[in-house]
C-alpha positions as CSV (number, residue, x, y, z in Angstrom):
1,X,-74.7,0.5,-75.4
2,X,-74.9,-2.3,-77.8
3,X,-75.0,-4.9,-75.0
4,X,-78.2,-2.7,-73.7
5,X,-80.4,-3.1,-77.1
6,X,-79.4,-6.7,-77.5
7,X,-80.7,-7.3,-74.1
8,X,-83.6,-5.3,-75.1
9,X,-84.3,-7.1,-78.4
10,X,-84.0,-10.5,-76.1
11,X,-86.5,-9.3,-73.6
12,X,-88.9,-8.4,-76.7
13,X,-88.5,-12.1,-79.1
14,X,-88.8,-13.2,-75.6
15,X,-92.1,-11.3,-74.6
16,X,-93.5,-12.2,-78.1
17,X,-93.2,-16.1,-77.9
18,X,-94.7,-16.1,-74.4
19,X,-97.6,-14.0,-75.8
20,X,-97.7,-16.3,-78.7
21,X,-97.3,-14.3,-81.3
22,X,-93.5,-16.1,-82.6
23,X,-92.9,-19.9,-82.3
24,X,-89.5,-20.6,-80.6
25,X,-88.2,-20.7,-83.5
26,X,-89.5,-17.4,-85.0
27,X,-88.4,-15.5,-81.8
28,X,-84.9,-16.9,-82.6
29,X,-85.0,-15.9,-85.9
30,X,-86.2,-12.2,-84.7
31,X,-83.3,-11.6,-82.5
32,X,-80.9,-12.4,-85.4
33,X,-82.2,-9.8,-87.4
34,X,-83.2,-7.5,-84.8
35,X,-79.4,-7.8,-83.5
36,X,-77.6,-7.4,-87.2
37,X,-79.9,-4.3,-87.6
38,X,-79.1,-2.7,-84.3
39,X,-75.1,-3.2,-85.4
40,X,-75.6,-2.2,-89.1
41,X,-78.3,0.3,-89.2
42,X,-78.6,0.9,-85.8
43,X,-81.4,1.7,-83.6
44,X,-83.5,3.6,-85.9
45,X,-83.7,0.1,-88.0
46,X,-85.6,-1.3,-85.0
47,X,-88.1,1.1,-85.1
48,X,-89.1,0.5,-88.8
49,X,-89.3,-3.2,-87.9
50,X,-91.6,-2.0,-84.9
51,X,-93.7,-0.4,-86.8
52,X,-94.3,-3.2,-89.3
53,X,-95.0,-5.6,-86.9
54,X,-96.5,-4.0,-84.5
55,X,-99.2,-2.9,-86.8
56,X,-99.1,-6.9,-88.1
57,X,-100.3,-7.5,-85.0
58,X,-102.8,-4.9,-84.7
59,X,-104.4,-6.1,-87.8
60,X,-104.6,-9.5,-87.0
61,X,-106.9,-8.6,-83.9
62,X,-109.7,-6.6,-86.3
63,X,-113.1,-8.6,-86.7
64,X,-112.7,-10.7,-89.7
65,X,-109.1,-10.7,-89.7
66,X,-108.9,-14.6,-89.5
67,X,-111.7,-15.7,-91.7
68,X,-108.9,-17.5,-94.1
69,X,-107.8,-19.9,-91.5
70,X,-109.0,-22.7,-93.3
71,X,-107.3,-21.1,-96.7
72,X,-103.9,-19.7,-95.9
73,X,-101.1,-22.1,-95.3
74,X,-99.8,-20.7,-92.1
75,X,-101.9,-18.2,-89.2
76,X,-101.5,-17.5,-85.8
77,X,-97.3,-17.6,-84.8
78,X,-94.9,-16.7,-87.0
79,X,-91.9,-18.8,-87.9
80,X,-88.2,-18.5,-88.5
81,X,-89.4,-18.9,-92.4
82,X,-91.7,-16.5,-92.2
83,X,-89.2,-13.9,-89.7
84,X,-86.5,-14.3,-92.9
85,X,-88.9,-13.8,-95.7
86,X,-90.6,-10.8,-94.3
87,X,-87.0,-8.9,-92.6
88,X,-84.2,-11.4,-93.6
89,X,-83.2,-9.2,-96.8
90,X,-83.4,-6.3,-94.2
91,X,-80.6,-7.7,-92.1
92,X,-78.5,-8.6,-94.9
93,X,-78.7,-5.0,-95.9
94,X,-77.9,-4.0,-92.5
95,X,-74.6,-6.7,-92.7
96,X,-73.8,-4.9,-96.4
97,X,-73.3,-1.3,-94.5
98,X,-71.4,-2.7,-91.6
99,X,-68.9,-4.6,-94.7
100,X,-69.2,-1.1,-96.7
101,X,-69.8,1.6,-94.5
102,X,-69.1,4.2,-98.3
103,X,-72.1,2.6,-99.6
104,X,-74.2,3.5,-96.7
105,X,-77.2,5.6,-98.3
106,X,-77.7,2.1,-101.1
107,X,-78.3,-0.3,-97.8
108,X,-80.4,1.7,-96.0
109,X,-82.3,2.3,-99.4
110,X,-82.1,-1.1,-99.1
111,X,-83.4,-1.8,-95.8
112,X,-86.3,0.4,-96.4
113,X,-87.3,-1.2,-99.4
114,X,-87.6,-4.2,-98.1
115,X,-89.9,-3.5,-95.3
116,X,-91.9,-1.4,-97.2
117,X,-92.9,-4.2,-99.5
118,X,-93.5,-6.5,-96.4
119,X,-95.6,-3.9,-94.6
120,X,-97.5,-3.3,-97.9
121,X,-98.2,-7.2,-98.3
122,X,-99.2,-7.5,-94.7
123,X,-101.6,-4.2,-94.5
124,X,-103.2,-5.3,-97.9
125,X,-103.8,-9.5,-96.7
126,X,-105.2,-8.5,-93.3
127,X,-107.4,-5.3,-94.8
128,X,-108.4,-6.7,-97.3
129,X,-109.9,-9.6,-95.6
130,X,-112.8,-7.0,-94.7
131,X,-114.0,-6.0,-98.4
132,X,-117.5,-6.6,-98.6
133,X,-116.4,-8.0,-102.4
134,X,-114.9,-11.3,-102.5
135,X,-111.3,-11.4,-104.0
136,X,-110.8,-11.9,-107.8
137,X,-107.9,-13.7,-109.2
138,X,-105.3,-10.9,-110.7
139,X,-105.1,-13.1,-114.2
140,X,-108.1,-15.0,-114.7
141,X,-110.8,-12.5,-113.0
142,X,-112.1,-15.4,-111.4
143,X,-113.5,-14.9,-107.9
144,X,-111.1,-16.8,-104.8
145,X,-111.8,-17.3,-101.6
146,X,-110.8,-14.7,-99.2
147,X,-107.0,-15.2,-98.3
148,X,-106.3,-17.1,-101.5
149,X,-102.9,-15.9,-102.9
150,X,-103.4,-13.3,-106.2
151,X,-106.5,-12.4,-105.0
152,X,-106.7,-8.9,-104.6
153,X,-109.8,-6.8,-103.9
154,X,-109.5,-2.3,-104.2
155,X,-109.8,-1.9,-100.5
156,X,-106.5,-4.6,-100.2
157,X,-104.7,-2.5,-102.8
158,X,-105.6,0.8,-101.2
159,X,-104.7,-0.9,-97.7
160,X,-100.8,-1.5,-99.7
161,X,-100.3,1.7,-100.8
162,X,-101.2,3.1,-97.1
163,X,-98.8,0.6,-95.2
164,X,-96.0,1.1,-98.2
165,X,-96.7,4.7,-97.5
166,X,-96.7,4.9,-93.6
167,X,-93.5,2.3,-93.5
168,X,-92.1,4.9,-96.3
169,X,-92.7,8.2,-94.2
170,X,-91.5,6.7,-91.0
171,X,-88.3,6.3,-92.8
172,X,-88.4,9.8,-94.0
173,X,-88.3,11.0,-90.6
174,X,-85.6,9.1,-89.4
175,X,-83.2,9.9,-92.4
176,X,-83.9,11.7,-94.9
177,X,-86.3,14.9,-93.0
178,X,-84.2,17.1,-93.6
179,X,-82.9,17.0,-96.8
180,X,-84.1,18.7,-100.2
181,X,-85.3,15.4,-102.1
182,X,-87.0,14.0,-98.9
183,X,-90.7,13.9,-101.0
184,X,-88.7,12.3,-103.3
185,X,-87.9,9.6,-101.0
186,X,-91.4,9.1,-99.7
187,X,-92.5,8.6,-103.3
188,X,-89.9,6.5,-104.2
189,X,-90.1,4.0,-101.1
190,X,-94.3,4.4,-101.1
191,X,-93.9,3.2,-104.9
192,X,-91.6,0.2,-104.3
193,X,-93.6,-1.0,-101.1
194,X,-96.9,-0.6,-104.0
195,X,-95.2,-2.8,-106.5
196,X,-93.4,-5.1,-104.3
197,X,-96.9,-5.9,-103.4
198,X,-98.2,-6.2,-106.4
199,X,-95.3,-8.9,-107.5
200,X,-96.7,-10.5,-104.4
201,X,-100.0,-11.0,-106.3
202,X,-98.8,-11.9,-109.6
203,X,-96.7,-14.6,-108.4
204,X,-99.6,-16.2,-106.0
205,X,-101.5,-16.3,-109.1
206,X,-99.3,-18.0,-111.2
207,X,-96.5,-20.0,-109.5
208,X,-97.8,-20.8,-105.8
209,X,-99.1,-23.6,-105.3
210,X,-102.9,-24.1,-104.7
211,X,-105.3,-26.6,-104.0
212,X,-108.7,-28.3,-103.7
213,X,-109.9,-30.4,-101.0
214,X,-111.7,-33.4,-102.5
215,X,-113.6,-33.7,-99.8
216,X,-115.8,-30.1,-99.4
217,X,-114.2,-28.5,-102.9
218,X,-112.3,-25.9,-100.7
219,X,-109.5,-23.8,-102.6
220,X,-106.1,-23.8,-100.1
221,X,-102.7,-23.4,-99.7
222,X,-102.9,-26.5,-97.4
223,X,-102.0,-30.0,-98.3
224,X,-104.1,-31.3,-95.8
225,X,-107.6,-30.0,-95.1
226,X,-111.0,-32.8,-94.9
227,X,-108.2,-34.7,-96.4
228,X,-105.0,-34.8,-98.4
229,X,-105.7,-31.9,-101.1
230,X,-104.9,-31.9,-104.7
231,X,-102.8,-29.3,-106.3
232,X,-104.8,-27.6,-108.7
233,X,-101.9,-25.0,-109.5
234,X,-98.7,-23.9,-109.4
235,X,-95.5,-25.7,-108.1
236,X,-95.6,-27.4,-104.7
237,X,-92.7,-26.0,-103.7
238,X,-93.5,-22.3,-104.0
239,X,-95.4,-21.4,-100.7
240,X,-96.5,-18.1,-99.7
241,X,-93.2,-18.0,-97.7
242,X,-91.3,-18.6,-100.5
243,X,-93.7,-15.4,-102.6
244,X,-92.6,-13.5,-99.9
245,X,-89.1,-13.8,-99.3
246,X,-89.0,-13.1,-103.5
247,X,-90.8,-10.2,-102.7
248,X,-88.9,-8.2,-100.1
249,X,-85.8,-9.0,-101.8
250,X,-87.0,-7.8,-105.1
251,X,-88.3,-4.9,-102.8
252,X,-84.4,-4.7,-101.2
253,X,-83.0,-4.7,-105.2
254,X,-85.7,-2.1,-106.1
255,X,-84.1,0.4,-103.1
256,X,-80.8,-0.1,-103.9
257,X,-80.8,-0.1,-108.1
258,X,-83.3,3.5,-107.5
259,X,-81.1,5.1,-105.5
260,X,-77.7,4.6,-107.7
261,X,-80.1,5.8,-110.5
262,X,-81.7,8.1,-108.6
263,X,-80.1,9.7,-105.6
């Protein structure tokens, strides 16, 4: 059986380099975690990755979904960097309940969290590219360009709370339908998707690194656009991948602190 749905998460990393949608390295990356879910959580674990990125890639192919090209730092494939820092805290998870099976509902809690943050990120960037309002900076209330980390506009943050919520309910289904707290759950995982989010903002607003193209004034996340950019904020080393990856795992805590307290 297990030798079935690693030769089934192969055929699928492998499908989604050849339709470009992981670098080689990314579609490594992808079968790493899709394999030490499938051990640790199991099969149900793909399907919450499946329906984060399936709906990732959905989004990406609405009209005006790529209008920040010239903005974000990375579009297009995804890399190993960005594989980890949007499921890597999901496969650790997945590891913990293989190492402590006792501990099982924490990890999944776990799991859930993580991915509900990630789906809420992704659902509010590539929604929220299609607000008539331009992006405001969460802090300084100053307008960004679209795709500009911290921005946030009310159709991205509605856009969160949906894909928190939908990543959340899927969940429910698969573990938790039947039991006497499930609304409970669906609150709970809807809630840290919705704030994993909005840690996503406050950090691109204060720590990530922007900058400003000499050349036509642009505000980026790339070093390099008419010419080599100038940081304007933030630290250099603190990319969106790196906003990210803090994100899901504070998402991954969030699930398995709430459920000790909680559950």
């Amino acid at each position: 059986m297990l030798i079935g749905w690693l030769s089934f998460i192969l055929l699928v990393c492998v499908s989604l380099f050849m339709l470009q949608k992981l670098t080689i390295s990314g579609a490594v990356a992808a079968f790493v975690v899709g394999t030490v879910t499938v051990i640790g959580v199991g099969p149900a674990g793909l399907l919450l990755f499946a329906v984060f990125f399936g709906s990732s890639i959905i989004l990406g192919k609405l009209k005006g979904a790529h209008v920040d090209h010239e903005v974000v730092q990375k579009h297009g494939k995804r890399d190993a960097f960005q594989v980890i820092a949007n499921g890597g805290y999901a496969a650790i998870c997945s590891l913990c309940l293989v190492i402590f099976p006792s501990l099982a509902t924490l990890f999944i809690a776990g799991f859930v969290g993580c991915l509900a943050t990630a789906m809420a990120d992704t659902w509010a960037s590539e929604i929220g590219k299609l607000s008539q309002d331009k992006p405001f900076d969460l802090f300084s209330g100053k307008k960004v360009e679209k795709g500009v980390s911290g921005g946030i506009t009310s159709l991205g943050m509605a856009a969160a709370f949906a894909g928190s919520f939908l990543l959340a309910g899927t969940a429910i289904v698969i573990w938790w339908n039947e039991t006497s707290v499930s609304y409970l759950w669906l609150f709970f995982f809807t809630l840290i998707g919705f704030l994993g989010n909005v840690l996503d903002s406050v950090l691109g607003s204060t720590v990530q690194g922007l900058y400003r193209c000499p050349s036509c004034g642009l505000e980026t996340e790339k070093t390099y656009h008419c010419e080599k950019t100038v940081r304007i904020k933030g630290l250099s080393v603190v990319t969106n991948d790196v906003v990210n990856l803090c994100c899901t795992g504070a998402g991954a805590l969030m699930g398995v602190i709430g459920a000790v307290i909680f559950f």
